[in-house]
C-alpha positions in Angstrom: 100.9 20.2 86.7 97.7 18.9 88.6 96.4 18.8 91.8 96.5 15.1 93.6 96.3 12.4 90.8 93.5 10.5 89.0 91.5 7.4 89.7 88.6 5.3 88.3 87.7 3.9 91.3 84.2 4.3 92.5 85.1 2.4 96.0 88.2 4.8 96.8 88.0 5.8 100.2 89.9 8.8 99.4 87.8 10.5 97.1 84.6 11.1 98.9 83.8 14.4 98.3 81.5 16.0 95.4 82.1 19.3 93.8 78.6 20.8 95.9 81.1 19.2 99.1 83.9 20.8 98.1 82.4 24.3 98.0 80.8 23.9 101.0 84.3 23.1 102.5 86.3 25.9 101.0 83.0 28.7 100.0 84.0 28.7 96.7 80.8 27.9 94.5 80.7 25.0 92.2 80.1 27.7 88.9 83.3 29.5 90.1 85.3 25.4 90.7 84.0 24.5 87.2 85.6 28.4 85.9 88.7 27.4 87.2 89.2 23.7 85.9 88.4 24.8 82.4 90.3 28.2 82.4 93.4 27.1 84.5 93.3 23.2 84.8 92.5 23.6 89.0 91.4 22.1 91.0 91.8 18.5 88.8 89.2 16.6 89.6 89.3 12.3 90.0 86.8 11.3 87.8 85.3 7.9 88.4 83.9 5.7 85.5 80.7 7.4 85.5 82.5 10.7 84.7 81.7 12.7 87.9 84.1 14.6 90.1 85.0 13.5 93.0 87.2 15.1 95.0 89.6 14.4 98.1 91.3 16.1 101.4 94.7 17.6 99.2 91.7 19.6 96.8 90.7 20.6 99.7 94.0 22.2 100.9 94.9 23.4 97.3 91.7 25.5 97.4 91.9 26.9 100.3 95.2 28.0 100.1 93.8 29.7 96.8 91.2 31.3 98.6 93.6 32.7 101.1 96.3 34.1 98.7 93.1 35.8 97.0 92.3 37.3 100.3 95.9 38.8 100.7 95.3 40.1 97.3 97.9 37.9 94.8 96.5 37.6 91.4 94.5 34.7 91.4 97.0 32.9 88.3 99.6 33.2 90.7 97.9 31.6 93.8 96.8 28.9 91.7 100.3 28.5 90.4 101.8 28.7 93.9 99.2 25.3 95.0 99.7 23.7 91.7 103.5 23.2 92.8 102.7 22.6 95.7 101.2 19.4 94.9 103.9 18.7 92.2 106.4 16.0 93.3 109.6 16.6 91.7 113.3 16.4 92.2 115.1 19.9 92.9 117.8 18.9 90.3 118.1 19.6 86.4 120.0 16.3 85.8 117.7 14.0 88.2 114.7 15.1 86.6 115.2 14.5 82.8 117.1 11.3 83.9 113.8 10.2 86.0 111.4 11.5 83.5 113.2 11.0 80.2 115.6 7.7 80.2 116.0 7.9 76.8 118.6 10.8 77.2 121.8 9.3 77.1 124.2 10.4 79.0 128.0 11.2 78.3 131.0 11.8 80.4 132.3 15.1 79.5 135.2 17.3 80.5 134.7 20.8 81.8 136.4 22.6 79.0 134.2 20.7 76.1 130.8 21.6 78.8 131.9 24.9 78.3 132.2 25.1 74.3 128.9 23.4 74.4 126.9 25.9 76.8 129.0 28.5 74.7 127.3 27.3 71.8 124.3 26.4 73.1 123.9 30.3 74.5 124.9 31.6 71.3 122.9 29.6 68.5 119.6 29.4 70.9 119.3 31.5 73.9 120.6 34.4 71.5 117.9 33.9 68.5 114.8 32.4 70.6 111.8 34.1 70.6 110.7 35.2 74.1 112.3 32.5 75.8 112.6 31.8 79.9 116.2 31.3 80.1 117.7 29.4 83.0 121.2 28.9 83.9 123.3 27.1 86.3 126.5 27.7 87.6 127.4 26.2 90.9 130.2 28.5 91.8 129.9 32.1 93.1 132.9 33.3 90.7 131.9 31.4 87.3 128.5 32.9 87.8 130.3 36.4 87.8 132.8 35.4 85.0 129.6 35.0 82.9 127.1 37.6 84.5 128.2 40.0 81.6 127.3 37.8 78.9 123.8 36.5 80.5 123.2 40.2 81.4 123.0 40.4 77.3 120.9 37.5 76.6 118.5 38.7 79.1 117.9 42.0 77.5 116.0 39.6 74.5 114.5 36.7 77.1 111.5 37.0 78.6 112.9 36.0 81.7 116.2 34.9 82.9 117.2 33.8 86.4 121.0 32.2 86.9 121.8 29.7 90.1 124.8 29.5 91.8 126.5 29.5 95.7 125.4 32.7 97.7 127.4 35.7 97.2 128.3 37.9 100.2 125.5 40.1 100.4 122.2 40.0 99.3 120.5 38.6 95.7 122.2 41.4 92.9 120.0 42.0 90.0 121.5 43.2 86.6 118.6 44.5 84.5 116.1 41.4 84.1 119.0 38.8 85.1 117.6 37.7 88.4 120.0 35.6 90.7 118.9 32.5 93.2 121.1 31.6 95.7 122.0 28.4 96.7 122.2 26.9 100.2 125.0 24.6 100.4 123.2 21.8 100.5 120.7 22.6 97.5 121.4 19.4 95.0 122.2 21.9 92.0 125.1 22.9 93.7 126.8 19.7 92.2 124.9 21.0 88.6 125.6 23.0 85.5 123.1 23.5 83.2 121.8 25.7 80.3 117.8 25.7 80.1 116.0 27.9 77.0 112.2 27.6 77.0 111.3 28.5 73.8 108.5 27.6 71.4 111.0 28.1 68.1 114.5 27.1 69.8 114.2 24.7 72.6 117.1 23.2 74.2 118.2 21.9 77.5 122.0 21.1 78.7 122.5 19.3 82.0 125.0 18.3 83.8 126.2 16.5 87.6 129.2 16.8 88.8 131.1 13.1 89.7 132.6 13.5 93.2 136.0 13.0 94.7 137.5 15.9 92.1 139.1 17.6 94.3 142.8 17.2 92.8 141.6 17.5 89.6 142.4 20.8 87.5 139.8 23.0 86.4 139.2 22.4 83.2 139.4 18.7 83.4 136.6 17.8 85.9 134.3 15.4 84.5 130.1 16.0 84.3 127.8 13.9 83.6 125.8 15.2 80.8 122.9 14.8 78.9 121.5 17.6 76.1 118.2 17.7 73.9 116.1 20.1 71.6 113.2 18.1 72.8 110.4 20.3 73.8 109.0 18.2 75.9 112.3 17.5 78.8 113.1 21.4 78.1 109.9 22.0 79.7 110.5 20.1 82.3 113.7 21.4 83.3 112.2 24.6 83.1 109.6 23.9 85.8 112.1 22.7 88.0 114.0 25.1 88.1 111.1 27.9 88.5 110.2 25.5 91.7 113.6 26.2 92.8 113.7 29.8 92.4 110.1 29.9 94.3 111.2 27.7 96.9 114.2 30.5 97.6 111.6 33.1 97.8 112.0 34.4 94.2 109.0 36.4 93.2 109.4 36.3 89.6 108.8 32.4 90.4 104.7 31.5 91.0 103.8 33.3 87.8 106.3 31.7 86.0 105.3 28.2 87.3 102.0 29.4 86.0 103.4 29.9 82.7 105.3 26.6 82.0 102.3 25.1 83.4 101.3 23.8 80.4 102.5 21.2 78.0 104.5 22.8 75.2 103.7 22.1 71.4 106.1 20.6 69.2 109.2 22.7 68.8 109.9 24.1 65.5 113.8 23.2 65.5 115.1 21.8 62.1 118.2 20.1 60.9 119.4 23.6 60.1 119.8 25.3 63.3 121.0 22.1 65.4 123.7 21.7 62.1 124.6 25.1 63.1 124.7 24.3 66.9 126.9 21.5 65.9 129.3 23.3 63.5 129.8 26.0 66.3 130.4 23.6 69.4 133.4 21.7 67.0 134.7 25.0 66.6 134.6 26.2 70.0 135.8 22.9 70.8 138.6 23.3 68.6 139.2 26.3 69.9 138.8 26.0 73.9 139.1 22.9 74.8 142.7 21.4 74.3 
């Protein structure tokens, strides 16, 4: 996640301002600029070909907005977190995102009932076993959140975090140990979603899914998604990250530091053929079991 993006251009009319400009802008020193590029990857500079910074009016803003968060006293991780975002583009979806970002995801029509045996699966071969995973789930619907609240309530007793999306209840945000709800507006985009996100370094796995309109007739159990699932580390990350700017954009404050946290890229996952043959083995079953 970086502040506005790079260019090599000497010329561009944008990027005008050194680092000793910069300070003088925002009265952070240059020492304390460098600090922060090299210890938190802010502000990013532009470098041009001769390898100076250079830096433009959106640095500007980002480092101000720093200095002010400072000021009210925030941690200064989390006010660099909270501009970082800021400056990210991204979709507010799960299912936009990795389809954007990763088209080599294909895409299957699924019904609802072999969606469930999956995120079943998914919940109990990953989000169970994961080392200190940020756990993210998706539920569109004010009762299938509480259908499953029990069961998330659990795996969030071994994540390091958990937060679970769906429609607003009546009444404000309920908490349940370190199972922290967003609520939805109704016309937030992963409304239409379902998803199961597990951040992990050891188990990574993302499940996504959008809703095709005009179900209205259809029962339950046989609406169709369109879904897309991977153990890459890589799109899991970025699921994650969208849905932390979700939860900060609802005024979550579990959120900025998080963002802060999933700033980085991840390493290479350490999922091997054995745990996704046992992912496998348990969605046929829970297929076989569920989802006539």
């Amino acid at each position: 996640m970086t502040t506005p993006p790079a260019s090599t251009q000497e010329s561009d009319a944008n990027s005008v301002l050194t680092i000793g400009e910069l300070s003088r802008r925002t009265g952070v020193s240059p020492a304390t600029l460098r600090m922060w590029e090299t210890r938190h990857g802010f502000p990013t500079p532009i470098r041009l070909d001769s390898g100076h910074r250079r830096y433009d009016e959106g640095h500007v803003a980002a480092v101000d907005h720093v200095t002010r968060r400072r000021d009210a006293g925030v941690r200064l991780d989390v006010a660099i977190a909270e501009a970082m975002a800021a400056a990210e583009p991204g979709t507010p979806s799960v299912f936009a995102e990795l389809r954007r970002r990763h088209p080599h995801l294909v895409a299957q029509r699924l019904r609802k009932s072999t969606l469930l045996a999956l995120s079943w699966a998914i919940e109990d071969e990953f989000c169970a076993r994961a080392q200190r995973a940020h756990l993210f789930g998706g539920f569109q619907r004010e009762r299938y959140l509480g259908s499953a609240q029990e069961r998330w309530a659990e795996l969030a007793r071994v994540a390091r975090s958990t937060l679970v999306f769906a429609e607003a209840a009546t009444g404000s945000r309920k908490e349940a140990g370190r199972l922290t709800r967003v609520d939805l507006r109704g016309d937030d985009p992963m409304r239409r979603e379902w998803f199961v996100v597990c951040d992990s370094h050891d188990l990574p796995v993302v499940l996504t899914a959008w809703e095709l309109p005009g179900q209205g007739e259809v029962r339950d159990r046989d609406r169709i998604f369109e879904s897309v699932w991977t153990v890459e580390a890589g799109p899991v990350r970025d699921a994650a990250r969208v849905c932390a700017r979700v939860a900060q954009e609802h005024g979550v404050a579990e959120a900025a530091p998080l963002l802060y946290e999933l700033a980085d890229e991840p390493s290479p996952g350490l999922v091997d053929q054995a745990s996704v043959t046992m992912l496998f083995n348990r969605v046929i079953a829970y297929v076989d079991r569920f989802g006539s």
